[in-house]
N, C-alpha and C positions, 0 to 999 in steps of 0.2 A: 479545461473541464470545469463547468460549475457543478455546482452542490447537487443540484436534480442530477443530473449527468453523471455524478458520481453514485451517487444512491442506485439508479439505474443500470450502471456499473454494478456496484454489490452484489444487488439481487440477480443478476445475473450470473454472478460466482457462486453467490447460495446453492441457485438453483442447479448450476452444472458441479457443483460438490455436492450436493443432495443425488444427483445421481453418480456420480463414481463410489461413493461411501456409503451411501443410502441415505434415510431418515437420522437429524441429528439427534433426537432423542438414545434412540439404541446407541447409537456411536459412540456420543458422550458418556453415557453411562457405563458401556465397556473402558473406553479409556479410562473414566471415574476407577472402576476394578482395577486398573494395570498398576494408576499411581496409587489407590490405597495402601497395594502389597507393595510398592519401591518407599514409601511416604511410612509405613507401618504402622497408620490411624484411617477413617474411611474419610474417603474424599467425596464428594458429590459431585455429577456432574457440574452445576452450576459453577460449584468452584472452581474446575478446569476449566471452563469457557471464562467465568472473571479473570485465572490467570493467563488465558491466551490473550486477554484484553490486556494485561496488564504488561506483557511483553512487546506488542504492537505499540504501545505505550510509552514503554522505554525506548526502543526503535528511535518512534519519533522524539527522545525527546535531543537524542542525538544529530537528528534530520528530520524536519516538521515539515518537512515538503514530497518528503516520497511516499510515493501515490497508493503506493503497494501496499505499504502499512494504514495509511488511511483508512484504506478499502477494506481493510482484514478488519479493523475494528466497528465500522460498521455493520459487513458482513456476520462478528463475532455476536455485535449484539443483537443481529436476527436472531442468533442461533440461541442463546441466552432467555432471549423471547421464546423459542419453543422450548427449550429444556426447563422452565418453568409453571409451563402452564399446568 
């Protein structure tokens, strides 16, 4: 798979997790609520979509070849991309 192919890939995961969970906006922002109260300081979404990135992250840095985690952080940074705007 090249890089267009992957990307292509992503957005396709976006888009069929944008419908099983909805709009990442709302999502993020509730999971934001869940870690606040486990965290006991307020999290923002944001920060939970950087920390999902930053897991995908560490993944790879154990395996820089699997595809799955690639995909997530691309994916992660669509989502990153809405939950900021």
């Amino acid at each position: 798979m090249n890089g267009e192919m992957m990307l292509r890939h992503a957005a396709a995961v976006f888009a069929a997790r944008s419908g099983q969970y909805g709009e990442p906006l709302p999502f993020f922002e509730a999971l934001a609520k869940r870690w606040s109260l486990t965290l006991g300081r307020t999290v923002s979404a944001a920060e939970v979509v950087r920390c999902l990135i930053d897991l995908k992250l560490e993944r790879l840095a154990h395996d820089t070849k699997h595809q799955d985690s690639i995909v997530d952080v691309a994916g992660y940074a669509a989502v990153l991309h809405e939950v900021v705007q």
